[in-house]
N, C-alpha and C positions, 0 to 999 in steps of 0.2 A: 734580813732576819737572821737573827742567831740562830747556832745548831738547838739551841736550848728554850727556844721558845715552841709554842704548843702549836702546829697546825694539821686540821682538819682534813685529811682524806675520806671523801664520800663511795659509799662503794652501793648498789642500785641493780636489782635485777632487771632486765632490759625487757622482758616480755618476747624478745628474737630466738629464745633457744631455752631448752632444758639446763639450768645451772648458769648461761650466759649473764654477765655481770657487769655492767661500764663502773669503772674506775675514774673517778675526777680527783684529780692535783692540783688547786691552782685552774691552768688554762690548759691542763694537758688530761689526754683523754686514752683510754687501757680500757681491752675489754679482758674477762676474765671466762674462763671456762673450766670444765671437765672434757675427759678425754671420752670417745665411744665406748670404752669397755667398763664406765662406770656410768652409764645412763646419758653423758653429754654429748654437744655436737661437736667439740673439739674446735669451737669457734677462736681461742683464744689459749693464752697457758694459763695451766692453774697455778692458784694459791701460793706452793709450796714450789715451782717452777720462779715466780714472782720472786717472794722471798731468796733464793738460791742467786738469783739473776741482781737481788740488789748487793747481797752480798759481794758477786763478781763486780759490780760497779763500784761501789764503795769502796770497795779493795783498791782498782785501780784511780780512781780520784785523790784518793788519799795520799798513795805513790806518787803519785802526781804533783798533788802541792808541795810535798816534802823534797821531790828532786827538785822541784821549780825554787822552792826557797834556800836550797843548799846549794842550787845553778849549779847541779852536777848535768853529768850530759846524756842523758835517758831520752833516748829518740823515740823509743814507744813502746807501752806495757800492754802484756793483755792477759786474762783472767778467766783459767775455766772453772768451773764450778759442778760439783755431780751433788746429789743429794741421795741418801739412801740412810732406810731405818735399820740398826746393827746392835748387837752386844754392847754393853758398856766399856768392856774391857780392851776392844778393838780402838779406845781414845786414853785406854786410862796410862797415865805416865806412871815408870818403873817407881817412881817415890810416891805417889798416891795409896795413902795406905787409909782414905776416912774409906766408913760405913755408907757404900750406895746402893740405892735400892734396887732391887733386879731387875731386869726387862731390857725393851729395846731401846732408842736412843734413835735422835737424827743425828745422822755425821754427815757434815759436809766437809765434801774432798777438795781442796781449791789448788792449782797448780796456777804459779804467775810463771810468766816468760816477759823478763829486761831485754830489749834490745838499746846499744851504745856503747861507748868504751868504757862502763865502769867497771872499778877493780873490785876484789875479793873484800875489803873493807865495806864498799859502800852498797854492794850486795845483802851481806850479811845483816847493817844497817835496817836497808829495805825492808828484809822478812821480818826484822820484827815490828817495823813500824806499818807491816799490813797489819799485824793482829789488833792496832789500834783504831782500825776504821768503826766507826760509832756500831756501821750493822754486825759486826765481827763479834762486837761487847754484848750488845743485846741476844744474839744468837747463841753466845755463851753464858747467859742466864743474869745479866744486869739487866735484867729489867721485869717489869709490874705491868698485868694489864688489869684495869679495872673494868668493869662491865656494868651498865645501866641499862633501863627499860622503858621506850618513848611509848606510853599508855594512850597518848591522845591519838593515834591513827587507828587503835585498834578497835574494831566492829563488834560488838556483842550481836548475836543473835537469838 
C-alpha cells in the first residue's frame, strides 16, 4: 500500500469503561481512554497522547529509512514527544510577520537522540529530514478532515 492510498481506522466504544475505546488497524488492536480526572478509567492513552506518540514514531521511521538509504551508520534513534496547549508566539519564527489569530495552539516539543558515528553534516541532514515525516506535515496544518453522518444505526424514539 502506498503512503497515499486511503485506509480505514475503526475506532468503537467498548462498553468496558467510561470513554474506553478499541482502536482497529488492519489486524492490530489500541484501546483508547481518558484519564480519571476527566471522568475515565485511564484504561488506555488518550486521543491526543496517540497522536503525540505517532508523531514520535513517524519521526523515527522516517530517520530510519533515510539513514538506511544513504547506509550512514545510525545504530539507533529515539524520539520524545511532550504535547501541550501554548501562545502562538511561543512557535512563531523571528521572520513570521502574517496575521494569526489569537489564542492557544498545540505545540509539540520532539527532542530526537542519534546514536553512531555520524558527523555534524549528516546530523544537520537528519533534523531536517524529521520535519518531513507525513505526521509532522499533517500536524503542521497539511491537512483536510472531512466529516460525514452514518443515519442507518440511528434509533428514533
Amino acid at each position: 500500500m502506498s503512503i497515499h492510498e486511503q485506509k480505514t481506522v475503526n475506532v468503537r466504544e467498548t462498553g468496558k469503561g467510561l470513554y474506553q475505546n478499541e482502536i482497529v488497524v488492519g489486524e492490530h488492536r489500541l484501546i483508547a481512554g481518558e484519564p480519571k480526572d476527566l471522568g475515565g478509567d485511564n484504561s488506555g492513552p488518550t486521543p491526543m497522547e496517540l497522536a503525540t506518540a505517532a508523531l514520535g514514531a513517524c519521526t523515527s521511521i522516517t530517520l530510519r529509512m533515510y539513514a538506511n538509504r544513504k547506509a550512514w551508520p545510525m545504530e539507533n534513534i529515539s524520539v520524545s514527544v511532550s504535547h501541550k496547549k501554548g501562545p502562538r508566539e511561543v512557535c512563531a519564527d523571528e521572520n513570521d510577520d502574517t496575521d494569526h489569530k489569537p489564542g492557544l495552539i498545540d505545540i509539540f516539543t520532539r527532542t530526537i537522540t542519534l546514536e553512531g558515528p555520524l558527523n555534524a553534516e549528516q546530523c544537520d541532514r537528519l533534523l531536517q529530514i524529521a520535519d518531513k515525516c507525513p505526521v509532522h506535515k499533517a500536524l503542521s496544518g497539511n491537512s483536510c478532515i472531512r466529516t460525514s453522518f452514518d443515519h442507518t444505526q440511528v434509533k428514533h424514539y
